[in-house]
C-alpha positions in Angstrom: -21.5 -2.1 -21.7 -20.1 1.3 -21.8 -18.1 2.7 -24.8 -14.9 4.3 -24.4 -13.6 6.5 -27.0 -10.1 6.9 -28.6 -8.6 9.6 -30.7 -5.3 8.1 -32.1 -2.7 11.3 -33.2 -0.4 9.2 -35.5 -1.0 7.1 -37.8 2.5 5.7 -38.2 4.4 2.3 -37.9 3.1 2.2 -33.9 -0.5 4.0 -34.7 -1.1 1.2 -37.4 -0.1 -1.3 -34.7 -2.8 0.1 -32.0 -5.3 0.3 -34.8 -4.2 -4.2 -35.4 -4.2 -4.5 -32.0 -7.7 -3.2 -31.5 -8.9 -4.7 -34.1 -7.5 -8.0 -33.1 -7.8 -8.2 -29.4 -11.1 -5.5 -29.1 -13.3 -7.9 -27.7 -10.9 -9.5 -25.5 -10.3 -6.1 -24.0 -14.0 -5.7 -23.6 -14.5 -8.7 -21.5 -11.6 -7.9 -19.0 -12.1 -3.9 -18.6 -16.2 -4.3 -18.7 -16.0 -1.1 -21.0 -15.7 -1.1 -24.8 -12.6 0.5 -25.8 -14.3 2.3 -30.0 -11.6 4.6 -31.8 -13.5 7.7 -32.9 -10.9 9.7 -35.0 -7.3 8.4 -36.4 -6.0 12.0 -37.4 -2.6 12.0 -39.5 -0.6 14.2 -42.1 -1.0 11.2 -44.7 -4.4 9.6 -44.7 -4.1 7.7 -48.2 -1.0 5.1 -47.7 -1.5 2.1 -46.9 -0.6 0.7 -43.5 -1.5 -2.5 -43.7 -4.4 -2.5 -41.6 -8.7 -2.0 -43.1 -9.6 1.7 -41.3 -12.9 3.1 -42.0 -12.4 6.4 -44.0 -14.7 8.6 -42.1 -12.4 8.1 -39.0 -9.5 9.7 -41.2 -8.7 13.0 -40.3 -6.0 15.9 -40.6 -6.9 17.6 -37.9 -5.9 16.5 -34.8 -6.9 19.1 -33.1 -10.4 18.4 -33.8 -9.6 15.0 -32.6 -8.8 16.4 -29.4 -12.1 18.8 -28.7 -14.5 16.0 -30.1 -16.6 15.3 -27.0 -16.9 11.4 -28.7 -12.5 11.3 -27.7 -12.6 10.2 -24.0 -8.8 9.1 -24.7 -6.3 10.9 -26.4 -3.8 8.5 -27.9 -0.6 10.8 -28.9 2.1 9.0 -31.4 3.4 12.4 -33.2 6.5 12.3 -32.1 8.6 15.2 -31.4 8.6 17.9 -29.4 6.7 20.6 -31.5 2.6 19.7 -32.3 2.5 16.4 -30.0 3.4 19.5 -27.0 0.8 21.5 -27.9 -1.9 19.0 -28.7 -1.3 17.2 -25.2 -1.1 20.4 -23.1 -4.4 20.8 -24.7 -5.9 17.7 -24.1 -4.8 17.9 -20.1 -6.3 21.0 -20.1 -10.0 19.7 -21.3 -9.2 17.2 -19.0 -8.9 14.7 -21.3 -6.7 11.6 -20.0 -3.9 11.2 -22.3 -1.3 7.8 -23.4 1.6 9.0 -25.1 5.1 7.1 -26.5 7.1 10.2 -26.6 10.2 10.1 -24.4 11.9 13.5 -26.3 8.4 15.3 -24.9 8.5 14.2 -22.2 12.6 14.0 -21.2 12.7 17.3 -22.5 9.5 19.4 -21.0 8.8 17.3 -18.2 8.2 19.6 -16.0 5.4 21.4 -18.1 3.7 18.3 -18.7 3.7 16.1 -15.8 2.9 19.6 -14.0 -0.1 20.4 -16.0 -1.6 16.5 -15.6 -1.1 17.3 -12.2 -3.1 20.7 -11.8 -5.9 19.4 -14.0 -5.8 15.9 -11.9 -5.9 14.4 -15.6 -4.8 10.7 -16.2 -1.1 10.7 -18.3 0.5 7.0 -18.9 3.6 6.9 -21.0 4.8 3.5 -20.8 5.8 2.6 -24.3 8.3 5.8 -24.6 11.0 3.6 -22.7 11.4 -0.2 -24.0 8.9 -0.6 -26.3 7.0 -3.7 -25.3 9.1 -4.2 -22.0 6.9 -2.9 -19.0 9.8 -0.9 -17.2 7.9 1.9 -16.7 4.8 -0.1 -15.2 7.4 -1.8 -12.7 9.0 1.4 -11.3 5.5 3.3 -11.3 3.8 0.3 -9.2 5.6 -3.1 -8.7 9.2 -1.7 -7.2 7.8 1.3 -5.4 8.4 0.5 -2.5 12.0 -0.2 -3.3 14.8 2.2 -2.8 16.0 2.0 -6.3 20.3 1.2 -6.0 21.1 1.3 -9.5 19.5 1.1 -12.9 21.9 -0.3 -16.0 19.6 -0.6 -19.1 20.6 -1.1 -22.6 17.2 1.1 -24.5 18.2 1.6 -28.3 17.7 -1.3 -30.4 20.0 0.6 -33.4 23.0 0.7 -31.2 22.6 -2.8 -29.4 22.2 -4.0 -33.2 24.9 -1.8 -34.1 27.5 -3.3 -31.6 26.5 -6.9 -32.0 27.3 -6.5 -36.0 30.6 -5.0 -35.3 31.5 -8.5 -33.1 29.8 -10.9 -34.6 30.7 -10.4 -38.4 33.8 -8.3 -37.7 32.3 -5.1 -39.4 33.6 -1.4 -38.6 30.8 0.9 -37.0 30.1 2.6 -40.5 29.7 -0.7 -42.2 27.6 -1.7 -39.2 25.3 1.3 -39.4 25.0 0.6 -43.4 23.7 -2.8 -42.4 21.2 -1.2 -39.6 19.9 1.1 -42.2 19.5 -1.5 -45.0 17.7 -3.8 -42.8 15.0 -0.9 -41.6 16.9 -0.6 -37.6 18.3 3.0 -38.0 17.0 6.1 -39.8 18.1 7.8 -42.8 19.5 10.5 -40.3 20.7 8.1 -37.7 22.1 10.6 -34.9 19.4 10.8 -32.5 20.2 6.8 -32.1 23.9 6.6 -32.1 24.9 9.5 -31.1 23.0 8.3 -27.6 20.5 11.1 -27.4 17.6 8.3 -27.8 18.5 6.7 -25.1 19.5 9.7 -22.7 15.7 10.3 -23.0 14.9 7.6 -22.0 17.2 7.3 -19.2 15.9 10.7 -18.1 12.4 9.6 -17.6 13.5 5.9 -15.7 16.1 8.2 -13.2 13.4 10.5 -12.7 11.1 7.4 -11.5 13.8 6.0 -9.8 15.0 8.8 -7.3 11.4 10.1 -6.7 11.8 13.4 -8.7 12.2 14.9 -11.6 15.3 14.7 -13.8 15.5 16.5 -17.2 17.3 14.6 -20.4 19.6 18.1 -20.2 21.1 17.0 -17.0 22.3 13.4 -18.5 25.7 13.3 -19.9 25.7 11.3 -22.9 28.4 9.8 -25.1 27.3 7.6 -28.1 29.3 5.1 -30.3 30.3 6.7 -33.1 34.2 6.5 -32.7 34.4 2.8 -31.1 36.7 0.6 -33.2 36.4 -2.5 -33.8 39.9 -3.0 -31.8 38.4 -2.2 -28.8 35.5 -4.3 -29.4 37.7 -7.2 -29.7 40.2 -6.1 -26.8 36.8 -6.3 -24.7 36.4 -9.8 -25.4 39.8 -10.6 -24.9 39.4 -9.5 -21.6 36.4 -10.6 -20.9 33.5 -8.1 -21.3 31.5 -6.9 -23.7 30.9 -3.7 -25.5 27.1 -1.9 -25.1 25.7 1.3 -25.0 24.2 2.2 -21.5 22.2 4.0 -19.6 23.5 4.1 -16.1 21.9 5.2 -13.3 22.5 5.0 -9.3 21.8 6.4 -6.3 23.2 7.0 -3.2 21.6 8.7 -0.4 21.3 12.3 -2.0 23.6 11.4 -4.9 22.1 10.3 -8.5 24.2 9.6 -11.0 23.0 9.2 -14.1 24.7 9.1 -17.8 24.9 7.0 -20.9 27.8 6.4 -23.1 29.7 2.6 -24.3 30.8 0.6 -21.3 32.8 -2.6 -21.1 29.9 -4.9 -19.2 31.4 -8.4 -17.9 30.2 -11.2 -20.3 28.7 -13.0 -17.2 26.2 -10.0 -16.4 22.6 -10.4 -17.8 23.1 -7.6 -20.1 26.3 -8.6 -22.1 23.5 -11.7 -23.8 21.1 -8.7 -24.7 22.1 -9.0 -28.8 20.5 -7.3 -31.9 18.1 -5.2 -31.5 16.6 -6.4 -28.4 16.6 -3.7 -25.0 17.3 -5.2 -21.4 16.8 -3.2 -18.5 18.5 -4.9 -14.5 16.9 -2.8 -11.9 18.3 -3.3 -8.2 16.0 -2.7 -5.5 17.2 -2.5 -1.6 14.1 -5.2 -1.2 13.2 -6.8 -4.3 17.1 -7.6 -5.0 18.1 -7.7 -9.0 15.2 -7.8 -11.6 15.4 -8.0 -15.8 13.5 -7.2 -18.2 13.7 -8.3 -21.5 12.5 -7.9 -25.4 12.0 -5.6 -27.8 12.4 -2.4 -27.7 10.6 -0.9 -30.7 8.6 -2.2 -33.3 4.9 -1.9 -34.4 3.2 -4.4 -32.5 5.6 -4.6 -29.0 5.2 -0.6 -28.5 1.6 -0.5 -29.7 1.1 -3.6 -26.8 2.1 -1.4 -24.0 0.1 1.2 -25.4 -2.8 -0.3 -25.1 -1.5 -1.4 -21.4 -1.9 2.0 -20.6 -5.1 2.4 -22.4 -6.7 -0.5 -20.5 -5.0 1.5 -17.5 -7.0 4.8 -18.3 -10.3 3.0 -19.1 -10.3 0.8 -15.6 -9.4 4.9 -13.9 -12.3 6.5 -15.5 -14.5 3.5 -14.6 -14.3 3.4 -11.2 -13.8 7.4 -10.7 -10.0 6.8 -9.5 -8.1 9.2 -12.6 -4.6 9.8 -11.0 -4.6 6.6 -9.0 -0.7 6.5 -10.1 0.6 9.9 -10.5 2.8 10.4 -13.3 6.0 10.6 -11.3 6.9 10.3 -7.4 6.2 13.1 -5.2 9.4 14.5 -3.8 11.8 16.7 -5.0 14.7 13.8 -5.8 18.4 14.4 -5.3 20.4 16.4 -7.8 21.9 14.4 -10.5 26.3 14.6 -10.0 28.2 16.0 -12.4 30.2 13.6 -14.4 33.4 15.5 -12.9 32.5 13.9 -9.7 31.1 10.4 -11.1 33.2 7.4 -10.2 34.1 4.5 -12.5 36.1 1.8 -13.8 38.1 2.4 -16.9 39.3 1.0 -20.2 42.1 3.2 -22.2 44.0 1.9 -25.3 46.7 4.2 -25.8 49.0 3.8 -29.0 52.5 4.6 -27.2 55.9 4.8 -28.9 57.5 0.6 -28.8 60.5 2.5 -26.6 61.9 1.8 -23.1 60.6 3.9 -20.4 57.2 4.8 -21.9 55.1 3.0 -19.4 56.4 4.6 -16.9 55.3 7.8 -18.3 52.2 6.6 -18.8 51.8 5.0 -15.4 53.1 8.4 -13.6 50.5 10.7 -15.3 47.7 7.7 -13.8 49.1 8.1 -10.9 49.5 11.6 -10.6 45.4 11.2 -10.7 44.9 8.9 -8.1 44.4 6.6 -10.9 45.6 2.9 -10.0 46.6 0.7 -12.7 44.5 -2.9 -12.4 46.4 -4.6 -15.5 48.0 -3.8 -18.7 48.3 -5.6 -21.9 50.3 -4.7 -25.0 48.6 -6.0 -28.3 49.8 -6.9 -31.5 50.3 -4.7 -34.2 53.1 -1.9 -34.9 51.9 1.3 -36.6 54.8 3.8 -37.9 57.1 2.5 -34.3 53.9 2.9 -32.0 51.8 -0.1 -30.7 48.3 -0.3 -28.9 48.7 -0.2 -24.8 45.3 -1.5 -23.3 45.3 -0.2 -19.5 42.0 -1.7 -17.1 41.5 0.8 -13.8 40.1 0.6 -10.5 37.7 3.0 -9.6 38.4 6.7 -10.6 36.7 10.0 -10.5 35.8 11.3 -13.6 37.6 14.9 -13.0 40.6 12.8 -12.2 40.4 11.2 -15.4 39.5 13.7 -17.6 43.1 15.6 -16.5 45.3 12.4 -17.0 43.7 11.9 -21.0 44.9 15.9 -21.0 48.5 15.6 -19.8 48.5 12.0 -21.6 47.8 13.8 -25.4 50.4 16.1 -24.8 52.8 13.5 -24.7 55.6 13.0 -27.7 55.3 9.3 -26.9 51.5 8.9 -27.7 50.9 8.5 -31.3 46.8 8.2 -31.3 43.8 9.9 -29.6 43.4 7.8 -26.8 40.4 6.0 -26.1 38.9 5.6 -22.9 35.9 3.7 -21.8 33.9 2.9 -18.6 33.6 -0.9 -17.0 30.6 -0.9 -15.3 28.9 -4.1 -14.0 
């Protein structure tokens, strides 16, 4: 049986769980791919801490880029992270013509075209699977199972801090900086959490699905992203009251040669799929024009769920260079894709909770600077709870255009009868 070598670059929380899963399932991969998949080199800043997991010492190294030119690395395993030393130790990998498996979504959202264009000059193998969901096989299903869909929309909820974030601030009635305390003490968010909840995390992400579903290539600069720092917990609970719930999404549909594509909170109906995606679990609906609605479900991080896919992709790589088939499934579509809209030109349902002066006449003002928008009014309910003579105003939309929006929240702020920023959220679903 032939041996397969593997140089692992990152020897983290998801490089320990490759290591596991080798270790634990090695065999069991033998017999299916009829190749032995042997790690050569695990190369990492920090070879002395423990990770849980018996590594013999002489495949320690600190030099990845050894890793990378040994002729005994057949596979190059990248789990660096970031956007600095993974880039260049990738670029040259492709360029020995090394097949590469990589989880990094901010290398990829961010210099996609450098990197999927180099694996494509030096017809070299690159599988990135786990850098969206984790252990959910999204980016399996648009490479190969829904191909031959025309993909209608994507909503996905991908960042397990926020999901966990939002489901504390419901269910145990917490404010989002008390919410984020309990994230961090129970190992979900960082130390320096704004990459999560700030939404960046997942506008990577979204990048690399909307770039698989519209054919082309879609950078993470072109996403507009929102995250949920300033949601209340009052408009978490007005959400319920009217029957949605509150998550962070990536949205994405197409239209002909429209894609829009953004994330940012949105009100999502409690009977859709994705409003009874809790804690930190990730679920991803993808509507095809033939395969109808699919979910996926699970986890979205996490040592052992990432480090599964990874070795999907692994298994992928080794069946390639077995039967002399490397770029079977290019890294993305062919074609150029449409342009992504600008979110000026995006078109949405709305939430606003205004804090307007208790006085006669002042919906009317408020309703004449919607409609001076082409912004129609769907409902309106005042809630409970005077503040210095104001009180909370939630308005529900139809469909509006995002310019249109946009100019209402301005003329609405310089009113002298609103008493609060106003909040304003999308209802998608």
């Amino acid at each position: 049986m032939r041996d397969i070598g593997l140089g692992l670059l990152g020897f983290g929380t998801v490089g320990a769980g490759v290591v596991e899963g080798l270790q634990r399932n090695g065999e069991l991969l033998s017999a299916r791919l009829g190749a032995r998949p042997v790690l050569r080199a695990v190369a990492d800043l920090d070879i002395a801490s423990d990770r849980g997991v018996a590594v013999d010492t002489g495949l320690l190294t600190r030099d990845a880029a050894a890793v990378v030119a040994d002729p005994a690395v057949d596979v190059v395993i990248e789990l660096i992270g970031g956007t600095g030393t993974a880039r260049a130790l990738i670029v040259d990998a492709l360029r020995r013509g090394k097949p590469v498996v990589t989880a990094n979504k901010a290398l990829l959202a961010e210099h996609a075209e450098e990197i999927f264009g180099l694996a494509a000059e030096t017809g070299t193998d690159l599988y990135y699977g786990a850098s969206v969901g984790g252990g959910i096989p999204i980016i399996r299903a648009l490479r190969e199972g829904l191909v031959a869909n025309r993909v209608d929309q994507v909503l996905a909820i991908l960042n397990g801090t926020c999901n966990f974030i939002l489901t504390e601030m419901e269910s145990s009635g917490l404010s989002f900086d008390e919410a984020l305390a309990e994230a961090t003490a129970r190992g979900y968010a960082e130390a320096e959490p704004s990459l999560d909840v700030d939404g960046h995390d997942t506008a990577h992400k979204a990048a690399l699905l909307a770039s698989l579903a519209c054919g082309g290539l879609v950078g993470s600069r072109a996403v507009p992203v929102e995250g949920i720092r300033r949601l209340a917990l009052a408009d978490i609970r007005n959400a319920l009251d009217l029957g949605y719930r509150i998550k962070l999404l990536a949205v994405i549909k197409t239209a002909g040669d429209r894609l829009d594509v953004r994330v940012h909170p949105t009100l999502v109906p409690l009977d859709h799929v994705l409003a009874s995606v809790n804690g930190v679990y990730n679920g991803v609906v993808v509507e095809g024009d033939l395969a109808g609605r699919t979910l996926f479900y699970g986890r979205g991080a996490g040592r052992n769920p990432t480090a599964s896919t990874v070795l999907g992709d692994v298994a992928d790589v080794i069946r390639n260079l077995l039967s002399g088939s490397v770029r079977r499934i290019p890294g993305l579509g062919a074609g150029a894709g449409p342009e992504p809209v600008s979110p000026a030109d995006s078109r949405s349902r709305y939430y606003f909770r205004l804090m307007l002066a208790d006085r006669p006449g002042v919906l009317a003002t408020i309703a004449a600077a919607f409609g001076n928008r082409e912004i129609s009014i769907a409902s309106a309910l005042q809630k409970g709870g005077h503040e210095e003579g104001y009180v909370p105003v939630v308005f529900v939309t139809h469909e509006a255009v995002g310019r249109n929006v946009a100019q209402a929240l301005a003329e609405i702020r310089g009113l002298d009868v609103v008493g609060a920023e106003p909040v304003a959220i999308r209802i998608e679903g």
